[in-house]
N, C-alpha and C positions, 0 to 999 in steps of 0.2 A: 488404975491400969489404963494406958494409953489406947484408946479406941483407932487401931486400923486403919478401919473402911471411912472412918469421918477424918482420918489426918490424907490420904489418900485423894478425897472430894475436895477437902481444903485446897491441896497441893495444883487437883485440876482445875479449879476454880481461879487459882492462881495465875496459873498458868494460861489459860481461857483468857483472863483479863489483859496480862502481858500482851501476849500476840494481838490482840484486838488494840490496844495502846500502843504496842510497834508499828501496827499494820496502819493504826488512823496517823501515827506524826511522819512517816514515811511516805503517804500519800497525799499529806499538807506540803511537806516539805520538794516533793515533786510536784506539786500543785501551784507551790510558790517559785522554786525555780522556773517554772512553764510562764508563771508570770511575768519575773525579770528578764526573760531572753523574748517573751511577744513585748512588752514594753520598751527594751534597747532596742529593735526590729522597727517599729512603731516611730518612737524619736526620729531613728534617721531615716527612714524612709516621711516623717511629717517635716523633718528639713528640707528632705529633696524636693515636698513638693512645694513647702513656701518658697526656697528660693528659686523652681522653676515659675512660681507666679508670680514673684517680685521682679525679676530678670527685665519683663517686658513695659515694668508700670514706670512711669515717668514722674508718680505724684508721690515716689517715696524717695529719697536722698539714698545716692550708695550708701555715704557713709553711715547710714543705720542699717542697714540690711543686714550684715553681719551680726550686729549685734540681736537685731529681734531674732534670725536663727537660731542663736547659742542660747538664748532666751528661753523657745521655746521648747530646746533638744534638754535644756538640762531641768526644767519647770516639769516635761513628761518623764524624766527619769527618775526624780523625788517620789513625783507621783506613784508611778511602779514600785518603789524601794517600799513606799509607803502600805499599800496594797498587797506585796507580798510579807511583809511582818503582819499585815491583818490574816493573813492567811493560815500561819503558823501559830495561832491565837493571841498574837501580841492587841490589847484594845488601841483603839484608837487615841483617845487620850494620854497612854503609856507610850505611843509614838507620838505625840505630840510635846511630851514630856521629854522625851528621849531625842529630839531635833532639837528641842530648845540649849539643853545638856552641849550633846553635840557639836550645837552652831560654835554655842562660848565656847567649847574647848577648840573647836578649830578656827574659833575669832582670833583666840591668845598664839595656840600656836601657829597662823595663816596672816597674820598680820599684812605681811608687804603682798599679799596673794589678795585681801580685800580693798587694801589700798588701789591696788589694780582695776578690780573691778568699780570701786567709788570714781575712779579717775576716767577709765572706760565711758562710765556713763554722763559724765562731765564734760566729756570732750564731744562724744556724741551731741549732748545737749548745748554746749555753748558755740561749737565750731569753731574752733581758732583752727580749724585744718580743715579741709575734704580729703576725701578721694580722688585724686588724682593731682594732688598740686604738690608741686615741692614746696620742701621747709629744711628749716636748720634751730638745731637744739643741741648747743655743745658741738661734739665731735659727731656727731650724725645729723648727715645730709642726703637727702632723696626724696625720691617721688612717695608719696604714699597711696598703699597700693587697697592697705584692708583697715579695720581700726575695728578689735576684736573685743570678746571680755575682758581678758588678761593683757593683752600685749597687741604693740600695732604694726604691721607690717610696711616696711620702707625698705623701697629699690633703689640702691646706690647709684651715681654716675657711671662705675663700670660694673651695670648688671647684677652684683653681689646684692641678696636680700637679706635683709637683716630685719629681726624680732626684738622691738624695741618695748620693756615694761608700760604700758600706760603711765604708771606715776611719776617715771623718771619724763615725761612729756608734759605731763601736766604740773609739774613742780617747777620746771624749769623755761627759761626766756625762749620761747619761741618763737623764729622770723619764717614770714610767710612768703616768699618770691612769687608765687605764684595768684594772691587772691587778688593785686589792682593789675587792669587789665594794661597801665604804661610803665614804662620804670625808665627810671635814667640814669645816662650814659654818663661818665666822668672820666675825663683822656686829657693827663697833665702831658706837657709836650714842654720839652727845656732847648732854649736857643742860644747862643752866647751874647755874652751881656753886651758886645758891641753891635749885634747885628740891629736892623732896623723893626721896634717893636710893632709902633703903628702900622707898617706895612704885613707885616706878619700875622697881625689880629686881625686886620682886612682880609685876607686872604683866606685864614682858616674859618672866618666868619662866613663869607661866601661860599667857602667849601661845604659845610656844613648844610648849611640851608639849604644849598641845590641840593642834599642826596637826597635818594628819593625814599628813603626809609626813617625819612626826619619827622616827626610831628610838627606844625605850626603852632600849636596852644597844648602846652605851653612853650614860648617862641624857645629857640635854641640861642646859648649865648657863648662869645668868648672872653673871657678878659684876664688879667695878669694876675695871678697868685701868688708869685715871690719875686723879690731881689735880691739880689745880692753881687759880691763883685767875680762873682765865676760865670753866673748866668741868669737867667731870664727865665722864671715857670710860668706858660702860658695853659689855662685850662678852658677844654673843650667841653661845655654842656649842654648836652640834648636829650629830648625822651625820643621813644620810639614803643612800640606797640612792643609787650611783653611776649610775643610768641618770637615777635622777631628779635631781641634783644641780642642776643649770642652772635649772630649773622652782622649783626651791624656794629656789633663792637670790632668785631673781628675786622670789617671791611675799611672801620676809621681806621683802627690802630696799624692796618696793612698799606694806607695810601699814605697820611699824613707825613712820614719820612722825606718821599718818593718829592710829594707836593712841594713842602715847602727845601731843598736841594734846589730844586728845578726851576725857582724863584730866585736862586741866589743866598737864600735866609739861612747861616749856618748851627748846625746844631751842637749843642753844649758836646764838647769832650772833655772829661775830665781830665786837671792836670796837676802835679804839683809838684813844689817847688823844696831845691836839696838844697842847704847851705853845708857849706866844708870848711873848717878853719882854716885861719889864712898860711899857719905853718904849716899844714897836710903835707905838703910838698915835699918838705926837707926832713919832715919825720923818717925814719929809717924801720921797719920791720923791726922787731926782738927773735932774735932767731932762738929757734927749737930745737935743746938741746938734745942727738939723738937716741933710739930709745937703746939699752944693752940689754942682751939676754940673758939673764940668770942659768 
């Protein structure tokens, strides 16, 4: 015969346990969300403050800066992740197991996402860019602005900012316009093939060397680059200081016209030449017979 009052103590006893076993993972689980929202709080407010203290320091490179913030925003995020599963009695070790897991699976499925970040810290480390120089890789050219975990930030010629992957930068040929501090000027100038060269080359030679945005070393030169029987390519080569480069291309290629006209030296216009057979004349049109309408 079923004993009552002991199935009854059973029942509260049962019960007693429950609520006390809802009431402790309830208040882990509150305990551990308190912990992921002070740890996301925490990250970015320890971002704000490295990068209000990197801002002023001269002895660390823009172009790291970025990257040690994202560094340390997502190194105290793990952390917290990590901290609140200890919380909710996950051991340590079973999250250590469990990030390992984890990583490989989102190695396999994150591929072009770690390639990013391996590439990120490449370019950091090797520089074939800074901060603030222009470059050209492929179809994207500009200024760069950031150079992040994932992706590096480049400001176009017209403003437009564009988020370029890391690895499509570091896989690819990279041209740097910006890191030597000359660069030079190259201004073909075509004259017709009768005009007089040696005085022509005298002239632009002079020209050249008087401006006052010409470098001396290394000296500027002119001399003839083609022939041919239509005309004459003469080229103009000078350095000038890369800040000024744009200003002084502009100011060659706006005079040298003007220059050599004004000397008499005329410049190449193209021209060519029709032959017509010698019956053209006497040939007659086929006339078109007209159309009818149906």
């Amino acid at each position: 015969m079923l004993n009552t009052d002991h199935f009854v103590q059973l029942v509260e006893h049962m019960s007693d346990n429950l609520l006390t076993g809802l009431a402790s993972v309830g208040l882990n689980l509150l305990l551990a969300l308190l912990i992921v929202w002070l740890g996301w709080k925490i990250s970015h407010r320890a971002e704000r403050v490295l990068d209000a203290s990197l801002s002023p320091s001269q002895r660390i490179d823009d172009t790291l800066k970025p990257l040690l913030k994202s560094l340390l925003s997502w190194s105290l995020k793990i952390l917290t992740l990590a901290l609140a599963l200890s919380q909710i009695g996950v051991q340590m070790a079973t999250i250590a197991a469990m990030l390992g897991a984890a990583g490989l699976a989102v190695g396999l499925a994150l591929q072009g996402t770690l390639q990013n970040i391996a590439a990120g810290i490449m370019l950091v480390l090797l520089r074939p860019f800074q901060v603030d120089e222009y470059i050209e890789c492929g179809a994207i050219q500009g200024t760069v602005h950031e150079i992040g975990l994932f992706n590096t930030l480049v400001e176009r010629f017209d403003g437009i900012y564009q988020y370029v992957p890391n690895s499509q930068l570091w896989s690819g040929s990279v041209l740097n316009y910006s890191r030597n501090s000359q660069r030079r000027l190259d201004v073909p100038v075509k004259i017709d093939f009768r005009a007089d060269t040696d005085r022509a080359l005298a002239l632009l030679d002079r020209f050249i060397r008087q401006h006052p945005q010409t470098l001396t070393e290394p000296a500027p030169r002119v001399m003839v680059l083609d022939v041919n029987d239509a005309f004459t390519t003469l080229n103009i080569r000078a350095w000038t200081r890369n800040d000024n480069y744009w200003d002084f291309r502009w100011d060659v290629y706006s005079k040298v016209r003007a220059l050599l006209e004004d000397d008499g030296i005329p410049l190449a216009v193209p021209s060519y030449q029709v032959f017509a057979p010698e019956n053209a004349a006497a040939e007659q049109p086929v006339p078109v017979p007209p159309r009818t309408k149906v």
